[in-house]
N, C-alpha and C positions, 0 to 999 in steps of 0.2 A: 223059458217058453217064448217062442217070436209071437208079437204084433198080429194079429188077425189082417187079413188084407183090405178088408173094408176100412177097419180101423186107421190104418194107413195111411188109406184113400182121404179117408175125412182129415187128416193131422195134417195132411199137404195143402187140401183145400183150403182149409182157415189160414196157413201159412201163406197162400197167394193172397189171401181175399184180406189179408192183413198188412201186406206188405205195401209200403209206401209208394211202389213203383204201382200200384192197381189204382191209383187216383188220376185224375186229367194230371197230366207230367209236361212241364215246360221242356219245350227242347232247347240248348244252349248251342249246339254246335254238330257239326257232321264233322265225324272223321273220315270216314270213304264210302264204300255203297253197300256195306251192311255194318255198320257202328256208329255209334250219337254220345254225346254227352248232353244230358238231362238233369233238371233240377225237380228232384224226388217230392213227397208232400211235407218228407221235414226240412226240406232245404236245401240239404245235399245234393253234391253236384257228383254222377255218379254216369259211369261208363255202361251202356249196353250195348249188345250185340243180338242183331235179327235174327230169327231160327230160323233155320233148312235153307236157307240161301246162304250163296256164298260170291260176293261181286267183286270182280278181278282189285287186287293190290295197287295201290296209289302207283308204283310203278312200272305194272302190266298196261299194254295197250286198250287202252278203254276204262284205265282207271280211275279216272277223273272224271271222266264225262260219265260214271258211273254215280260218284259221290253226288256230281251237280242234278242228277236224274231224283234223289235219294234228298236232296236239298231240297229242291224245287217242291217236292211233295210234303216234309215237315217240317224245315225251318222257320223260325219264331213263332210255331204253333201248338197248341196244346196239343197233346197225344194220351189216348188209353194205351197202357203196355198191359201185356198178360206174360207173366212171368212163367216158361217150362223150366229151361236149367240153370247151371252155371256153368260159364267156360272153366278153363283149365286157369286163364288169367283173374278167374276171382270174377268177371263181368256177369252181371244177369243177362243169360238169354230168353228174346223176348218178341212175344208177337206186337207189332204196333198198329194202332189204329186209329185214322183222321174219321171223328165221324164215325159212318160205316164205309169208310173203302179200308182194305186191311193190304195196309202197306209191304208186306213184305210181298204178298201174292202179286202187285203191281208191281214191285221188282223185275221181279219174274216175268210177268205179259210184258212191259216194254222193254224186254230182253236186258235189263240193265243187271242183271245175276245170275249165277246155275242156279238150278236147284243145289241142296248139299246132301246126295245120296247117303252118305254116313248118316245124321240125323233127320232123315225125312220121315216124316208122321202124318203132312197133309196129303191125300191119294188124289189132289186134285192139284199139284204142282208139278208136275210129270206133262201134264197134257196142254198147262200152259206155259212152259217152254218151247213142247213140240210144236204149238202154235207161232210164238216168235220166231224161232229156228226155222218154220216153213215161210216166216213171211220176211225173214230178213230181218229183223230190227234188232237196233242196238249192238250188240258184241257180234249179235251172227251175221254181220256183214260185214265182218272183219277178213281178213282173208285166213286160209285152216290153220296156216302158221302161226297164226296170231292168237290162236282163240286156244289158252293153253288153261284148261279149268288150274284157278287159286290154289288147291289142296295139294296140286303137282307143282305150279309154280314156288309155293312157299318151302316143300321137300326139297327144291334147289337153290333154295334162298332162305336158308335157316336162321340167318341175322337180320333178314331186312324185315320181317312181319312181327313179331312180338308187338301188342297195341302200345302204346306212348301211355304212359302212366301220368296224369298230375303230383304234381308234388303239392302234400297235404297246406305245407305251409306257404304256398304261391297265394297270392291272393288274387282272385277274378280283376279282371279290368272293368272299371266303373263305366259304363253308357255316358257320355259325355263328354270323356275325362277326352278324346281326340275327337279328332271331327275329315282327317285330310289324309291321306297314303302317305306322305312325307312324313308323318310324324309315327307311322309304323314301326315296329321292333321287327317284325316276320309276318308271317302269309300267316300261321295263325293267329297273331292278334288280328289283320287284320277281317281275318274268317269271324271270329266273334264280333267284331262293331258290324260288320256285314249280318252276321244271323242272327245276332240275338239281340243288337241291339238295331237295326232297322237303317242302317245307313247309309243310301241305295247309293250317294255319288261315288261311292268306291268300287263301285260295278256299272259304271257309265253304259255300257254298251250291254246291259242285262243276260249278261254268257253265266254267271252265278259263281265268278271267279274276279275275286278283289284285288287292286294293289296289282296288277299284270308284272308290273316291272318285279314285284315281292314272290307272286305266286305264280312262277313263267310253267 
């Protein structure tokens, strides 16, 4: 005999309301303009992905200036997440929220993302894209050529998007352990002294991109 629906309802709920991403979540790092690395309420350092939006590929026009939009709103900040699914890569996907502004929907108003019509549940993301789109901002003032939604770019680029997985046994870089761009290994070390650990000379000129000669 299946599950009563209500029953369901409730076995999901507790499942959120118990999950360690539902507590204030440190964030560690941005991967691009809708993914983060977050450190959970047991410690863990764990990959999420924003729901219904989907912001152009680190290597789309406007990919970066996506992530730094997407920085600028939660790096080295606490964050509520509210857990709906799971990607396909194992990632929770998840609403985020400073406060009360609810980060994914700013995505969206300063045009830094599509909506992601395949998973849309919010009926009020629709309306504020059509908003950016009429007023230009962020991607939609790219030129048409340029503004190829993620979900068609990644179908022609089936190697270059899969998310970069940690390896379990890498261990995090210590807050201290550098101090100077010279002593970087790559753009992503030094993305983490930059966002998680507060170390604004490596962004002299406050663009939200470190180490320039690292992260050109």
């Amino acid at each position: 005999m299946s599950a009563h629906p209500v029953a369901l309802s409730l076995l999901v709920l507790l499942h959120v309301a118990a999950s360690p991403l539902s507590a204030a979540t440190r964030v560690l790092s941005i991967v691009d303009g809708d993914s983060l690395w977050v450190q959970d309420a047991a410690g863990a350092r764990v990959e999420v992905r924003l729901a219904e939006i989907d912001s152009p590929e680190r290597s789309q026009p406007y990919g970066e200036r996506a992530r730094r939009e997407l920085a600028g709103l939660v790096a080295r900040k606490y964050v509520r997440l509210e857990q709906v699914d799971t990607d396909r890569y194992g990632r929770p996907v998840v609403r985020v929220y400073v406060g009360a502004l609810d980060v994914n929907a700013e995505m969206i108003r300063r045009g830094a993302a599509w909506v992601y019509p395949q998973y849309l549940r919010d009926p009020s993301f629709p309306a504020l894209e059509d908003e950016a789109r009429a007023h230009r901002l962020g991607l939609w003032a790219l030129p048409a050529s340029e503004r190829v939604p993620p979900w068609e770019w990644r179908h022609s680029h089936p190697r270059d998007h899969a998310p970069a997985r940690a390896k379990p046994d890498s261990p995090e870089p210590a807050c201290g352990a550098k101090k100077r761009c010279a002593e970087m290994s790559s753009c992503e070390e030094a993305r983490f002294y930059l966002e998680s650990c507060g170390l604004s000379r490596l962004d002299p000129d406050h663009d939200g991109v470190p180490c320039e000669s690292l992260c050109r």
